[in-house]
C-alpha positions as a Markdown table, in Angstrom:
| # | Residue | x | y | z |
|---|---|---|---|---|
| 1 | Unk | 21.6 | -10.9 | -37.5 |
| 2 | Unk | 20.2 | -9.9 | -34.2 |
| 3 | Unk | 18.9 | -6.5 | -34.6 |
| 4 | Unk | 19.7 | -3.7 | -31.8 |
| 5 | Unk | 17.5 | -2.0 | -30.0 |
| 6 | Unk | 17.1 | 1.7 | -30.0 |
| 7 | Unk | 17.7 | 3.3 | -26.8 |
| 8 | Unk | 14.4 | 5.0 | -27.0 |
| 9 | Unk | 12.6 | 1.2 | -27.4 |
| 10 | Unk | 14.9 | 0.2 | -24.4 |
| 11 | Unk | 13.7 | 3.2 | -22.3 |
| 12 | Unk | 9.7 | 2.1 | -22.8 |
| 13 | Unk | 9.9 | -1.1 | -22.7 |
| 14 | Unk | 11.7 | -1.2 | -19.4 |
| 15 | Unk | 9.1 | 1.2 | -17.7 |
| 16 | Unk | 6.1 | -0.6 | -19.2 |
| 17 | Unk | 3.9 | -1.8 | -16.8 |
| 18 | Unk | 5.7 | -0.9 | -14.2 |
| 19 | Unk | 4.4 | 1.2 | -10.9 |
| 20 | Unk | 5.7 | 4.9 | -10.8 |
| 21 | Unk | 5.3 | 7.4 | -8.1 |
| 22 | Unk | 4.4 | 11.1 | -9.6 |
| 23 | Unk | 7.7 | 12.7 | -9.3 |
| 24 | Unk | 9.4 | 9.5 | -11.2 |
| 25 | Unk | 6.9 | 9.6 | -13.8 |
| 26 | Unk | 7.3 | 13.4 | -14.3 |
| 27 | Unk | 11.1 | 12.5 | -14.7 |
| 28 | Unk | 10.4 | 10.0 | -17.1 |
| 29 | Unk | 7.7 | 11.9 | -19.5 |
| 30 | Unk | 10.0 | 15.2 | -19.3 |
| 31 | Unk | 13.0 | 12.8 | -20.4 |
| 32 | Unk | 11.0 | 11.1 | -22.9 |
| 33 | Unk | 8.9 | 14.2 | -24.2 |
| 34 | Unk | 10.6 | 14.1 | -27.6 |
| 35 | Unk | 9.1 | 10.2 | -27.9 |
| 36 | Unk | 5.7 | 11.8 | -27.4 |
| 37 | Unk | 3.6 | 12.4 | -30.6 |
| 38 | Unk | 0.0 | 13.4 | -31.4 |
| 39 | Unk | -2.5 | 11.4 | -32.5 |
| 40 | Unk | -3.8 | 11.4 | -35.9 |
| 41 | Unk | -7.8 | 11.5 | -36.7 |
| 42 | Unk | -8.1 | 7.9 | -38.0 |
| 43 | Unk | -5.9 | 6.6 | -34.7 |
| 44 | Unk | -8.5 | 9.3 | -32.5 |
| 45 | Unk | -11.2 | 7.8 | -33.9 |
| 46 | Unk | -10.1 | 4.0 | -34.0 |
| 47 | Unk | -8.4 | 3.9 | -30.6 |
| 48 | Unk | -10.6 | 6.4 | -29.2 |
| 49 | Unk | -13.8 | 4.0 | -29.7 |
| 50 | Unk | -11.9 | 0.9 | -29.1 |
| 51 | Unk | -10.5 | 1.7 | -25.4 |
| 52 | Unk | -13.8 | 4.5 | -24.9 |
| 53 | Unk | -11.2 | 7.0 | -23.9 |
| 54 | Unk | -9.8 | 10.2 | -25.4 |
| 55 | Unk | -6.0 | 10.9 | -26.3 |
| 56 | Unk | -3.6 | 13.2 | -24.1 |
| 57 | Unk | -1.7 | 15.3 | -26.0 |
| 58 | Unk | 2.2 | 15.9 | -25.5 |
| 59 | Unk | 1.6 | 18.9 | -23.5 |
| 60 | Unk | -0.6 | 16.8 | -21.4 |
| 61 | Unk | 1.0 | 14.4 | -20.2 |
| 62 | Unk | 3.8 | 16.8 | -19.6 |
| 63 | Unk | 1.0 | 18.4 | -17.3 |
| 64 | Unk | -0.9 | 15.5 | -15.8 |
| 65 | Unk | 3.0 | 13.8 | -15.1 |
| 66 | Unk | 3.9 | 17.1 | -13.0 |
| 67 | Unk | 1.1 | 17.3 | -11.4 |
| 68 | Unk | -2.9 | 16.2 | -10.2 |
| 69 | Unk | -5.0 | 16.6 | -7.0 |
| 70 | Unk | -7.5 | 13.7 | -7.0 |
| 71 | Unk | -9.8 | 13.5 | -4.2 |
| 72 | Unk | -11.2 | 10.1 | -3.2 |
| 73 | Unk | -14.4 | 9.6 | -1.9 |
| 74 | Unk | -15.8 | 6.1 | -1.4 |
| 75 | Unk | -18.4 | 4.4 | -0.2 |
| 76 | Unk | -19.5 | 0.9 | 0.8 |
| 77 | Unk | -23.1 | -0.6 | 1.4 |
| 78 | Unk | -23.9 | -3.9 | 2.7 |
| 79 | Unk | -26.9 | -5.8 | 2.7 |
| 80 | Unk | -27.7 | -8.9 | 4.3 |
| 81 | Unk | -30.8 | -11.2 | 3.9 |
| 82 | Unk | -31.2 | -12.9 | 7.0 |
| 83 | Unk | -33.6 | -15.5 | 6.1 |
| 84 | Unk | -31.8 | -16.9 | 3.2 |
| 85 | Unk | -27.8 | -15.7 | 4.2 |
| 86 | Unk | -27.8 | -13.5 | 1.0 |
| 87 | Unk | -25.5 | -11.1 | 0.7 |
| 88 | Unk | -24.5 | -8.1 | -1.2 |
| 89 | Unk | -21.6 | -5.5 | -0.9 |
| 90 | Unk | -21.4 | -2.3 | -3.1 |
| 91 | Unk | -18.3 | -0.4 | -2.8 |
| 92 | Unk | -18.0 | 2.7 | -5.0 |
| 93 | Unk | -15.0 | 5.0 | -5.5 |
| 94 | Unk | -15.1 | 8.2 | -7.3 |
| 95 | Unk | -12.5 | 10.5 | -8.2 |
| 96 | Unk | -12.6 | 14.2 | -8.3 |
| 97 | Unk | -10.4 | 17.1 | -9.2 |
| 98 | Unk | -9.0 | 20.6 | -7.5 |
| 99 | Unk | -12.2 | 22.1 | -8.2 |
| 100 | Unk | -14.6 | 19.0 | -7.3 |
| 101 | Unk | -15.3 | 18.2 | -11.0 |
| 102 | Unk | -15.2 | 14.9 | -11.7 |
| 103 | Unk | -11.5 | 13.6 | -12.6 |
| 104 | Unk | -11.1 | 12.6 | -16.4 |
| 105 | Unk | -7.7 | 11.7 | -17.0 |
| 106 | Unk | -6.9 | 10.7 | -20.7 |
| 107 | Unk | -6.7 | 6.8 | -21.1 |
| 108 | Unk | -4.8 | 6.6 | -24.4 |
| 109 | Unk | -1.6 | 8.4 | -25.5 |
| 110 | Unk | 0.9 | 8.2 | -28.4 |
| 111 | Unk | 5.0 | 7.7 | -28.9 |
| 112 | Unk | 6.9 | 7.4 | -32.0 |
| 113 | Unk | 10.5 | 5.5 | -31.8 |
| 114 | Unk | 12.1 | 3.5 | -33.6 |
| 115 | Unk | 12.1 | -0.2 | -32.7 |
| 116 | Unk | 15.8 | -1.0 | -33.6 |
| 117 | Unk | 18.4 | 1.2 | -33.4 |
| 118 | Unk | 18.8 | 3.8 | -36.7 |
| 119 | Unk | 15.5 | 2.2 | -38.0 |
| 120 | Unk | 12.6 | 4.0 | -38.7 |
| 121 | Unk | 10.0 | 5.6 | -36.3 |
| 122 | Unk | 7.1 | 3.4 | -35.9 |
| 123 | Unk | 3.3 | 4.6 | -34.1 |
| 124 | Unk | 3.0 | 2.7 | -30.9 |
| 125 | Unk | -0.6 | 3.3 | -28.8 |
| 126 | Unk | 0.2 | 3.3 | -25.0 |
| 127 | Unk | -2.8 | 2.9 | -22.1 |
| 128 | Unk | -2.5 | 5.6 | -19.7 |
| 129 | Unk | -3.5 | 4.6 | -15.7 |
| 130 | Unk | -3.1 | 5.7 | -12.5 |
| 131 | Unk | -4.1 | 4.6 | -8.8 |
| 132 | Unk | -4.4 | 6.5 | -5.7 |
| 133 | Unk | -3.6 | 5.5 | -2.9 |
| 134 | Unk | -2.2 | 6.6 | 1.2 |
| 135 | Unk | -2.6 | 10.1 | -0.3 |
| 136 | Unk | 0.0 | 9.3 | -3.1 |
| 137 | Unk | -0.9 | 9.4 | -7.1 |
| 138 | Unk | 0.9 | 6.3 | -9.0 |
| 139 | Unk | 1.1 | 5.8 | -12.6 |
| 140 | Unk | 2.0 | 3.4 | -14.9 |
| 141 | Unk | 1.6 | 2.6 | -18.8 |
| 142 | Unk | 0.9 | -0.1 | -20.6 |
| 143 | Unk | 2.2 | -0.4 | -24.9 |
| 144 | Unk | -0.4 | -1.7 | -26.6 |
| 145 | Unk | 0.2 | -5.1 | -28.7 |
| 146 | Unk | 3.8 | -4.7 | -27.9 |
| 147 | Unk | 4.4 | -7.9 | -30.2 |
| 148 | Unk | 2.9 | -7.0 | -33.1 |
| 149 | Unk | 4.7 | -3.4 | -33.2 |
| 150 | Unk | 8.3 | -4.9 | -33.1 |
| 151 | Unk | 7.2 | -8.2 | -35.6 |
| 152 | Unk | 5.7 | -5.3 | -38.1 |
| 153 | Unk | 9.0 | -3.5 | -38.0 |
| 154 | Unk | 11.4 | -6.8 | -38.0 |
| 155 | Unk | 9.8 | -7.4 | -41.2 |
| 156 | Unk | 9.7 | -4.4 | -42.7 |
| 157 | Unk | 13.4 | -3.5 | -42.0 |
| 158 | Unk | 14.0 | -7.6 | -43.3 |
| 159 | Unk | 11.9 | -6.5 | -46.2 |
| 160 | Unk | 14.2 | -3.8 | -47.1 |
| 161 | Unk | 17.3 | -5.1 | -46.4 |
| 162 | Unk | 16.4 | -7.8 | -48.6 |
| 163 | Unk | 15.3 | -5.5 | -51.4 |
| 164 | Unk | 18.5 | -3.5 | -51.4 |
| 165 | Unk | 21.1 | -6.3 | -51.6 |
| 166 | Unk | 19.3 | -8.5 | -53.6 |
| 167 | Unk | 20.4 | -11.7 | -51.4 |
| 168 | Unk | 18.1 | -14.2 | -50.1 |
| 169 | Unk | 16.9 | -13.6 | -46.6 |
| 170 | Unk | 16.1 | -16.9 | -43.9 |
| 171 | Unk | 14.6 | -16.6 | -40.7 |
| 172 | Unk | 15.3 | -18.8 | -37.7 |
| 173 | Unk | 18.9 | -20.0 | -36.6 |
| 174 | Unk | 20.4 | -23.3 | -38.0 |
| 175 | Unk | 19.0 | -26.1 | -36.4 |
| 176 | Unk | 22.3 | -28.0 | -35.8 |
| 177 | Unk | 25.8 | -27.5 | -35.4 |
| 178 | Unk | 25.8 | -24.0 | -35.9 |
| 179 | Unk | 27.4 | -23.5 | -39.0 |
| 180 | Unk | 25.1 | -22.8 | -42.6 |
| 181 | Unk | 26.6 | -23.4 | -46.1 |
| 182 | Unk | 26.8 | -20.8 | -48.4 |
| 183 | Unk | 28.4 | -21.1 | -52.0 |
| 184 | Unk | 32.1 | -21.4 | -51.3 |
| 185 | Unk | 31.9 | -20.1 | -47.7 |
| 186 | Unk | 30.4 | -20.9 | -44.0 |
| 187 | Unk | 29.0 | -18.7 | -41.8 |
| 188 | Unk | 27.7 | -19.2 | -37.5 |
């Protein structure tokens, strides 16, 4: 049984990784607000040290996706040792906000979906990050350990489909010829 995706799994995966100009990210956070969810203390804590970021909130990423001034300043130093041919270049870019502070934009945020279509929500952590650049903001995400999310919940929906019908459960597809005896009938 090939189990369908949920529309809301489609949705993220399909824009993970993937570069989006402010106005297209706004549309997709306001679309997907419902997906957003809170973090809890233990995932604040454990994530929070992990990545050595904090967590946006719903209401911020609403916020930061409809809007943020970042000014760029940057500087580069070289240095050259004549004698030797040594060389060393230093390029430093910081970011600041409306008001000159310097820019801390949450690295870490949360969604809960379900994996497979009518299945259960599941917790996924999601890597916030954004580029500047020719006077634009660009953002794009990244799900965290995408893999191990969607085997968790394969298994845990196998586990209870399994559970409830009292059959035997296989993983894999038959090997050849397509067809796997069972009792008195086949299936493909």
């Amino acid at each position: 049984y090939r189990f369908p995706m949920s529309e809301q799994w489609k949705a993220w995966l399909k824009g993970n990784g993937e570069v989006m100009e402010q106005g297209v990210f706004a549309a997709f956070i306001e679309d997907r607000i419902a997906d957003l969810a809170s973090p809890e203390e233990g995932e604040t804590m454990t994530y929070g040290e992990k990545f050595q970021t904090k967590f946006a909130e719903p209401t911020d990423m609403l916020q930061l996706s409809r809007g943020l001034q970042v000014n760029v300043s940057s500087v580069v130093k070289q240095t050259r040792n004549l004698q030797s041919g040594e060389a060393e270049v230093i390029y430093t870019e910081e970011h600041s906000d409306a008001a000159n502070q310097k820019l801390t934009v949450p690295g870490l945020f949360m969604i809960e979906i379900p994996v497979f279509f009518m299945g259960a929500p599941v917790r996924f952590v999601v890597r916030l990050r954004y580029r500047s650049a020719s006077g634009k903001i660009f953002w794009f995400y990244q799900i965290w350990r995408v893999d191990e999310y969607v085997t968790k919940a394969l298994r845990e929906d196998r586990d209870h489909v399994e559970q409830e019908t009292a059959l035997p459960f296989f993983e894999g597809a038959p090997e050849v010829g397509g067809t796997i005896r069972m009792g008195d009938g086949e299936a493909d």
